[in-house]
N, CA, C and O atoms as a GROMACS GRO file, in nm:
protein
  396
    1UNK      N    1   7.633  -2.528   2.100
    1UNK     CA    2   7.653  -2.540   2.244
    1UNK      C    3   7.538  -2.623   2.299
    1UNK      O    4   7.421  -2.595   2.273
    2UNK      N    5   7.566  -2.704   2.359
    2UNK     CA    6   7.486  -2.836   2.435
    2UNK      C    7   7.401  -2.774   2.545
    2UNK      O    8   7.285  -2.812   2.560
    3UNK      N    9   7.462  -2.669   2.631
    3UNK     CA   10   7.418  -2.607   2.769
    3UNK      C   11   7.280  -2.610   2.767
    3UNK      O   12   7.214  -2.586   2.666
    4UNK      N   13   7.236  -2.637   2.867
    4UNK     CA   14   7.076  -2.572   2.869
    4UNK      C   15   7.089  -2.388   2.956
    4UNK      O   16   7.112  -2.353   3.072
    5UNK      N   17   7.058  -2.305   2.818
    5UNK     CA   18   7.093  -2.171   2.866
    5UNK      C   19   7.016  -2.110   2.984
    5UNK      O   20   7.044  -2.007   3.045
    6UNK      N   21   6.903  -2.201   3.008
    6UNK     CA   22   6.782  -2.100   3.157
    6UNK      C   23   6.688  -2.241   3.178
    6UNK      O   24   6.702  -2.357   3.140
    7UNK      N   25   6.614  -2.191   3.237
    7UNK     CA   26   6.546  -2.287   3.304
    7UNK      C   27   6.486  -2.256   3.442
    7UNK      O   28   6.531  -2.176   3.524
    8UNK      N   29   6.359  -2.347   3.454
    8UNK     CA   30   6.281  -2.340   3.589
    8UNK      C   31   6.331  -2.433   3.693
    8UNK      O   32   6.376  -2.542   3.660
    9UNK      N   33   6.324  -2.395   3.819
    9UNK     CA   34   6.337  -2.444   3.912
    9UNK      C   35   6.221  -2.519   4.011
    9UNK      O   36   6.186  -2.446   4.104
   10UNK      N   37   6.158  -2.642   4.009
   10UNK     CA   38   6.022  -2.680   4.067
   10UNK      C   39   6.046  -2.807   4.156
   10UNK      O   40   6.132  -2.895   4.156
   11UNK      N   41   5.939  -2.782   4.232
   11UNK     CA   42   5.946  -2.887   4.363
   11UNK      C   43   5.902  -3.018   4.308
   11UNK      O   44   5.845  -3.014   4.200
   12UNK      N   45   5.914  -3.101   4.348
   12UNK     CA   46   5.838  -3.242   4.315
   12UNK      C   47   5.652  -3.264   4.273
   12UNK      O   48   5.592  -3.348   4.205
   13UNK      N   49   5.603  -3.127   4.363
   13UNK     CA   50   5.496  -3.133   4.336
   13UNK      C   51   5.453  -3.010   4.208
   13UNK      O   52   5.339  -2.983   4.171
   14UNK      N   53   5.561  -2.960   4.166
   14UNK     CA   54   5.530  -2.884   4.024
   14UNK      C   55   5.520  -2.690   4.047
   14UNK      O   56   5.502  -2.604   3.960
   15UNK      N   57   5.540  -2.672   4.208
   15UNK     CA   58   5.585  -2.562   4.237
   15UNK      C   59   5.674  -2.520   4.141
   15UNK      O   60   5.756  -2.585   4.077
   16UNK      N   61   5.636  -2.361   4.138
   16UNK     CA   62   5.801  -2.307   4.117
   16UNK      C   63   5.879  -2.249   4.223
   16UNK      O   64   5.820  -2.172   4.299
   17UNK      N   65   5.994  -2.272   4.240
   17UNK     CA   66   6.055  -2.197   4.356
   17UNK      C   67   6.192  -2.134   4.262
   17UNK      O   68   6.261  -2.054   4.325
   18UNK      N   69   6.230  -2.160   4.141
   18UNK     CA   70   6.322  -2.038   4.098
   18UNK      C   71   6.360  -2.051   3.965
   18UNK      O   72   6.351  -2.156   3.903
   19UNK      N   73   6.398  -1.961   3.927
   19UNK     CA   74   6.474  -1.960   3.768
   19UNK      C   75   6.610  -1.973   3.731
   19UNK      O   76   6.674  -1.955   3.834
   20UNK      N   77   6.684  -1.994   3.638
   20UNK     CA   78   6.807  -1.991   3.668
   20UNK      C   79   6.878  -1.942   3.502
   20UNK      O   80   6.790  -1.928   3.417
   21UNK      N   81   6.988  -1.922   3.464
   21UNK     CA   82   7.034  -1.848   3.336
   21UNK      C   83   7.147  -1.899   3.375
   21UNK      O   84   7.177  -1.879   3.493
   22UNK      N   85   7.230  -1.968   3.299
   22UNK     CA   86   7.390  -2.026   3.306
   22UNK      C   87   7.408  -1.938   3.177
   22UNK      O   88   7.331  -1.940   3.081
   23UNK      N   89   7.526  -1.856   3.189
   23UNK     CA   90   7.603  -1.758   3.112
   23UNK      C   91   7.782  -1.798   3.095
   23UNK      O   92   7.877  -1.814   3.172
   24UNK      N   93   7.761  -1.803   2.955
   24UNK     CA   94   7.915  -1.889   2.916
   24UNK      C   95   8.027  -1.803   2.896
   24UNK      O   96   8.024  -1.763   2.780
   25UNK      N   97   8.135  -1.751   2.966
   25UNK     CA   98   8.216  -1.624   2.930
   25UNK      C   99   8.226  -1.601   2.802
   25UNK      O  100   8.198  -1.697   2.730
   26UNK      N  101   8.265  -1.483   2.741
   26UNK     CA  102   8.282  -1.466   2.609
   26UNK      C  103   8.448  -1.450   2.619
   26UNK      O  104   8.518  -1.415   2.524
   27UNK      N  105   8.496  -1.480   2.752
   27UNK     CA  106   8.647  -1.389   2.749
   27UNK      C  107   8.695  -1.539   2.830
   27UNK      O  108   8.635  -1.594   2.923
   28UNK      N  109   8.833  -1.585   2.755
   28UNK     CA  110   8.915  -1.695   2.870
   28UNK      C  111   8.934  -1.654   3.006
   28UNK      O  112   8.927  -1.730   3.102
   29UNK      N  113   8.964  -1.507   3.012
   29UNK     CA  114   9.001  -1.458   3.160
   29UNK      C  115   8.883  -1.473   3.273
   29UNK      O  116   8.908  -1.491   3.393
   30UNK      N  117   8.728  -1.461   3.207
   30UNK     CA  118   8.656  -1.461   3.265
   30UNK      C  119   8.575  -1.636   3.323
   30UNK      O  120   8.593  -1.745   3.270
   31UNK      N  121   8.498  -1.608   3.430
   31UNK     CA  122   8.448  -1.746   3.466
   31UNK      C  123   8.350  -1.768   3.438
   31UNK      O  124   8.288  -1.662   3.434
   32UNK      N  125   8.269  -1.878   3.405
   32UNK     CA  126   8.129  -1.866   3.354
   32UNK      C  127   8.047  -1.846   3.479
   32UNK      O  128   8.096  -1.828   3.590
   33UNK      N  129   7.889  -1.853   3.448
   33UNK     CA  130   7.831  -1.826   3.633
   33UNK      C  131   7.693  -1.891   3.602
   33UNK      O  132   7.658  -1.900   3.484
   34UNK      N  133   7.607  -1.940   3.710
   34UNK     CA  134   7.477  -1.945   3.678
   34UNK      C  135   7.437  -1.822   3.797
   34UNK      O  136   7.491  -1.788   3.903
   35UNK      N  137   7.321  -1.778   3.725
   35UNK     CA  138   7.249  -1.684   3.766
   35UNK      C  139   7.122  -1.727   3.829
   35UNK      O  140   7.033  -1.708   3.747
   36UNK      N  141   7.070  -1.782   3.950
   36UNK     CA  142   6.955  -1.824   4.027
   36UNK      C  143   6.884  -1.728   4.042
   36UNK      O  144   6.945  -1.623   4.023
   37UNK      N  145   6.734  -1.712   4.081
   37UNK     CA  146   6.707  -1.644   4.140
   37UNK      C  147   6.607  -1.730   4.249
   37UNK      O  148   6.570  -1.838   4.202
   38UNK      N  149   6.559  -1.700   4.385
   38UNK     CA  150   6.452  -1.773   4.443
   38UNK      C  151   6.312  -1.650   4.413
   38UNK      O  152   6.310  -1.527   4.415
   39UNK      N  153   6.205  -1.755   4.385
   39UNK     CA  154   6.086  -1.669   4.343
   39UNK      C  155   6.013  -1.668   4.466
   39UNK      O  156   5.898  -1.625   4.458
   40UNK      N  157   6.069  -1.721   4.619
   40UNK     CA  158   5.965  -1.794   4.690
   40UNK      C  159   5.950  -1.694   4.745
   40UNK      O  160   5.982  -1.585   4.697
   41UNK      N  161   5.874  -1.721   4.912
   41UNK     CA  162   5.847  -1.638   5.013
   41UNK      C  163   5.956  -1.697   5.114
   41UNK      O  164   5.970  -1.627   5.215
   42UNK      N  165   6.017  -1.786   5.108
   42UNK     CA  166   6.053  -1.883   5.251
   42UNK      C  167   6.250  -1.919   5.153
   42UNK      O  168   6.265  -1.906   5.032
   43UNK      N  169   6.369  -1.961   5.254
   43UNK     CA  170   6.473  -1.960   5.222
   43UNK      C  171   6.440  -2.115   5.152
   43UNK      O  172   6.359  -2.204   5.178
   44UNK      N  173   6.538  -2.100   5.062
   44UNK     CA  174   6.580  -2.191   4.944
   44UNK      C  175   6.714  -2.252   4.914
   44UNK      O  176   6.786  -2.173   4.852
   45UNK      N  177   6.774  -2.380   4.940
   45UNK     CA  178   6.873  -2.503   4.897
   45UNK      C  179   6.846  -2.476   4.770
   45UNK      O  180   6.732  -2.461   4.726
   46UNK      N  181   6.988  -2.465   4.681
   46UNK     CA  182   6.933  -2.518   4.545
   46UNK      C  183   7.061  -2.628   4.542
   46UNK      O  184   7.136  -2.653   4.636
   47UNK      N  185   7.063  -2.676   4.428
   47UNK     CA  186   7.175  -2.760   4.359
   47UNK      C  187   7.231  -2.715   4.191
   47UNK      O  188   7.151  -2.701   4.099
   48UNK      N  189   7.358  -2.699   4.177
   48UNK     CA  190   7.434  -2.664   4.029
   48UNK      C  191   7.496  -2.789   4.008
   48UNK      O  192   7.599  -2.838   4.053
   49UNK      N  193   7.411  -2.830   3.932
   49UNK     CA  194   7.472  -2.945   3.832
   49UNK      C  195   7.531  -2.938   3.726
   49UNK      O  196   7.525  -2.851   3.638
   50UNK      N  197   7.625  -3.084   3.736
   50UNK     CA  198   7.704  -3.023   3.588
   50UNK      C  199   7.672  -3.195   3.529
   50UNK      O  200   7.723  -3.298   3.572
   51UNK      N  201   7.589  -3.182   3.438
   51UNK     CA  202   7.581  -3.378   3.346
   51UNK      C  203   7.470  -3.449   3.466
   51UNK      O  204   7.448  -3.569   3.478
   52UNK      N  205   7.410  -3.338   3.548
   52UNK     CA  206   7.303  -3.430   3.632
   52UNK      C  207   7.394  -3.437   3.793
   52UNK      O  208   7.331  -3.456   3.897
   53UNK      N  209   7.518  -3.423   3.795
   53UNK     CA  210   7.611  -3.450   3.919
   53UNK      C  211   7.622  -3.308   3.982
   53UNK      O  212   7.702  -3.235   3.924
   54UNK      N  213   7.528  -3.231   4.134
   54UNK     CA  214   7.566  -3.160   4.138
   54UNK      C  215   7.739  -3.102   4.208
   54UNK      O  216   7.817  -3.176   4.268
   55UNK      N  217   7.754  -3.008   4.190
   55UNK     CA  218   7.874  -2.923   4.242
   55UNK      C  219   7.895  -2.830   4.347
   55UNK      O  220   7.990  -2.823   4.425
   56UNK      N  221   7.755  -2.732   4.337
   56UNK     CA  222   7.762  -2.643   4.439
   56UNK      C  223   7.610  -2.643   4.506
   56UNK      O  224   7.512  -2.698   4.457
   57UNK      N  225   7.615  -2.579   4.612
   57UNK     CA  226   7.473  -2.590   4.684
   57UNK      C  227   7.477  -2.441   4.707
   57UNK      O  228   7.560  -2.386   4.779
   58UNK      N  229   7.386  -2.385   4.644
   58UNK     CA  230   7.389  -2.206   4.700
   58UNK      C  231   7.241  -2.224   4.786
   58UNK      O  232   7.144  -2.296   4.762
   59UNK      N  233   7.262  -2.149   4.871
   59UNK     CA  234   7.152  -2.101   4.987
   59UNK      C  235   7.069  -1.944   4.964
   59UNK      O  236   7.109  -1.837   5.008
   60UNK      N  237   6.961  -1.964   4.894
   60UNK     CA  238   6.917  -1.798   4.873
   60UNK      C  239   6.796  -1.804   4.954
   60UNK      O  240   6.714  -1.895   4.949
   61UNK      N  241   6.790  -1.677   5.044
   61UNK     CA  242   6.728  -1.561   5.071
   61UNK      C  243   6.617  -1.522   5.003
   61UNK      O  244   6.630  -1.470   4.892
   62UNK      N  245   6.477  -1.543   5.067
   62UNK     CA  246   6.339  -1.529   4.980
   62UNK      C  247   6.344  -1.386   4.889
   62UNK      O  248   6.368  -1.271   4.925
   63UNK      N  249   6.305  -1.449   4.740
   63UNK     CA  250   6.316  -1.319   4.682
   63UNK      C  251   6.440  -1.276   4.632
   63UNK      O  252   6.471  -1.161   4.605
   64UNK      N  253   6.494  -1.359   4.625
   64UNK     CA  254   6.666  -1.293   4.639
   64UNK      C  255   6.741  -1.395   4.494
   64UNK      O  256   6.690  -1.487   4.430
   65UNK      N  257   6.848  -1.344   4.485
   65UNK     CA  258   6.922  -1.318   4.341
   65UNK      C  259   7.088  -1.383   4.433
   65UNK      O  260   7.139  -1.344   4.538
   66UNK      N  261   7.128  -1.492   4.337
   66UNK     CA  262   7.307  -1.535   4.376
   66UNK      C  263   7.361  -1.589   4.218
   66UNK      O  264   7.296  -1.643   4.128
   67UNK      N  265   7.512  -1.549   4.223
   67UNK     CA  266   7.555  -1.564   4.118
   67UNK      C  267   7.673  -1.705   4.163
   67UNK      O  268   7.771  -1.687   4.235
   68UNK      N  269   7.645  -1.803   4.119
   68UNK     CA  270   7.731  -1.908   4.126
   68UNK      C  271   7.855  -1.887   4.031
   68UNK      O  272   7.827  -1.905   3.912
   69UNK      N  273   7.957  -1.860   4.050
   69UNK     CA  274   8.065  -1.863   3.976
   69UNK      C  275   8.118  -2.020   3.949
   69UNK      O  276   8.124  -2.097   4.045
   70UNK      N  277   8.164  -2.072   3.791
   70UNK     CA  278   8.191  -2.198   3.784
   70UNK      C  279   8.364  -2.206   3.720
   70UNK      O  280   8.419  -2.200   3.611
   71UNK      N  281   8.405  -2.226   3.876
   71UNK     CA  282   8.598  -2.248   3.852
   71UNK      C  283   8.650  -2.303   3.775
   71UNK      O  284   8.562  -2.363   3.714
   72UNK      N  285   8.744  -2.326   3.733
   72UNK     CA  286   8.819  -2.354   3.640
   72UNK      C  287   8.846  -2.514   3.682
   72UNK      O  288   8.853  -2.607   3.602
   73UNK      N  289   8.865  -2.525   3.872
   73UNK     CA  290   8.863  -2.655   3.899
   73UNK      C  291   8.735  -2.789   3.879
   73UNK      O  292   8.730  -2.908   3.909
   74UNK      N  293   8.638  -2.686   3.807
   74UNK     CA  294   8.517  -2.775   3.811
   74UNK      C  295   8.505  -2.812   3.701
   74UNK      O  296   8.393  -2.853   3.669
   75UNK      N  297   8.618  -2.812   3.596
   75UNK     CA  298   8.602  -2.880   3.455
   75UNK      C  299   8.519  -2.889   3.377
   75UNK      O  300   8.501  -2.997   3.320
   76UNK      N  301   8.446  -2.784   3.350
   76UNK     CA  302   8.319  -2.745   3.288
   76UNK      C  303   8.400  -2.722   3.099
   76UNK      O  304   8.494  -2.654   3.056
   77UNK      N  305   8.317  -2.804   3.045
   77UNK     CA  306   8.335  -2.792   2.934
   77UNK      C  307   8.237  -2.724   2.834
   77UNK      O  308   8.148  -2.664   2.895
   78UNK      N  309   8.225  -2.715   2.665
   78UNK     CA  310   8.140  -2.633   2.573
   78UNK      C  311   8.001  -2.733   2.589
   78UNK      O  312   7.889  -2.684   2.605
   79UNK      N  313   8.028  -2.890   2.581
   79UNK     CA  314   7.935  -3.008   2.530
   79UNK      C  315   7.870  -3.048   2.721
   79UNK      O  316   7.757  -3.094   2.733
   80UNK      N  317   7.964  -3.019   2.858
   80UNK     CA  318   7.838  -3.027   2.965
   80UNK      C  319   7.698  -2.934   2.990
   80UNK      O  320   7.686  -2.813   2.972
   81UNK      N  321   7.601  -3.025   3.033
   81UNK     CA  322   7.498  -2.939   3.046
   81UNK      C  323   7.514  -2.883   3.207
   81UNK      O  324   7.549  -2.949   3.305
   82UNK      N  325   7.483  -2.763   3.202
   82UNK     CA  326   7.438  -2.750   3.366
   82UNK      C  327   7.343  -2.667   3.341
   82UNK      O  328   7.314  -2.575   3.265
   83UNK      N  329   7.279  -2.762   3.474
   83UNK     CA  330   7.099  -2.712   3.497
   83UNK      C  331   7.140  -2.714   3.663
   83UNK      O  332   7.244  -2.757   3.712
   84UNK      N  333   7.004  -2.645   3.743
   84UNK     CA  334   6.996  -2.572   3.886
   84UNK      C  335   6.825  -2.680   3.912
   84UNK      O  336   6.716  -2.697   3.858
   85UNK      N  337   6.916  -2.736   4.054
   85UNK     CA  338   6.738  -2.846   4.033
   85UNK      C  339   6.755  -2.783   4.208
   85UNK      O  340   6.844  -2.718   4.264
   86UNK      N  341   6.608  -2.846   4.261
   86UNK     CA  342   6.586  -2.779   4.401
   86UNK      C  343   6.644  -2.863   4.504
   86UNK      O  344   6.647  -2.978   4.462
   87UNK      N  345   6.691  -2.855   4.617
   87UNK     CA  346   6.794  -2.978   4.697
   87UNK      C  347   6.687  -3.037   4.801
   87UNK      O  348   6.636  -2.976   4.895
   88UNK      N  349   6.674  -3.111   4.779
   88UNK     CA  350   6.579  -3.202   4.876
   88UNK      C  351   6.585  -3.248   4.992
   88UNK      O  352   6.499  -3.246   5.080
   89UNK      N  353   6.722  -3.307   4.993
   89UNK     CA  354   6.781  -3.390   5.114
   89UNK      C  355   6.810  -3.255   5.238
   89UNK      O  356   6.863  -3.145   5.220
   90UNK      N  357   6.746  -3.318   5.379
   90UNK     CA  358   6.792  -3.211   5.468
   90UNK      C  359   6.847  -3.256   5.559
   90UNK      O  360   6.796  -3.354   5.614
   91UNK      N  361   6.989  -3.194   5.615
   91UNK     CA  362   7.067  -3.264   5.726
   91UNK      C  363   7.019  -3.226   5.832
   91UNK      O  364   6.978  -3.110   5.834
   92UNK      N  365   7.003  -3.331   5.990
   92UNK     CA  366   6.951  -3.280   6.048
   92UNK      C  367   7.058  -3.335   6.148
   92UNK      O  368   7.103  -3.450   6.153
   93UNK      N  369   7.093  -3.221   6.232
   93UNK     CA  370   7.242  -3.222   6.304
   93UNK      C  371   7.185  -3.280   6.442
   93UNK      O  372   7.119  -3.198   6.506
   94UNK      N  373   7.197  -3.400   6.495
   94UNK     CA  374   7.176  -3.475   6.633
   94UNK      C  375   7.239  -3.399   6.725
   94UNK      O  376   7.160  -3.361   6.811
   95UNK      N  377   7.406  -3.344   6.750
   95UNK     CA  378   7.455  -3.327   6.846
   95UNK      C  379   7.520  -3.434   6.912
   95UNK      O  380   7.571  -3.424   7.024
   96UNK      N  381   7.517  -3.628   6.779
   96UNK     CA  382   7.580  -3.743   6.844
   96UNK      C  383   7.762  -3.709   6.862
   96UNK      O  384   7.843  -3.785   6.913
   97UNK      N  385   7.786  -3.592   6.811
   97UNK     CA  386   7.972  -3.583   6.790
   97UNK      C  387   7.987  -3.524   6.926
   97UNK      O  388   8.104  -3.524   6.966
   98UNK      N  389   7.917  -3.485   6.992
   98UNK     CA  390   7.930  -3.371   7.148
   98UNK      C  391   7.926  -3.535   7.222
   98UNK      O  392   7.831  -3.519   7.299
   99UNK      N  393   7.952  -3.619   7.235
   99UNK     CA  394   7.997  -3.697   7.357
   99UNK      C  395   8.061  -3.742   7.342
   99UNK      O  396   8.111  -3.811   7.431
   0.00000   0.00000   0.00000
């Protein structure tokens, strides 16, 4: 299996802000999941990548634990890697659509 099974989560400057464990079902019925956790003090963007392209953006809660479930529509195969990197980009909502 290709997966990278766990892994750290770090800022650009070499912080850690979380860990992560991608768990591969042992059962067809079941879905695979990555397991995040945030180690920080302050709320946390992450990103679930699948081959470097992420998929999902989970939002955790300082200190706090989310289980990304990975659908069946997200074509996750035995040979993709998915790794959990930290989300950088921040939208910052103007209010230009209100006129």
């Amino acid at each position: 299996m290709s997966q990278k099974e766990h892994g750290e989560v770090r800022s650009t400057s070499g912080t850690l802000k979380g860990t992560y464990h991608y768990l591969n079902s042992p059962s067809p019925h079941l879905f695979p999941f990555v397991f995040i956790s945030n180690v920080t003090d302050s709320l946390q963007m992450f990103r679930v990548c699948k081959n470097g392209k992420p998929f999902a953006f989970p939002l955790l809660l300082p200190n706090q634990y989310k289980i990304v479930y990975i659908k069946d529509f997200q074509n996750v195969s035995s040979c993709d890697e998915i790794t959990v990197t930290e989300h950088l980009e921040e939208y910052i909502y103007d209010e230009s659509d209100l006129d």
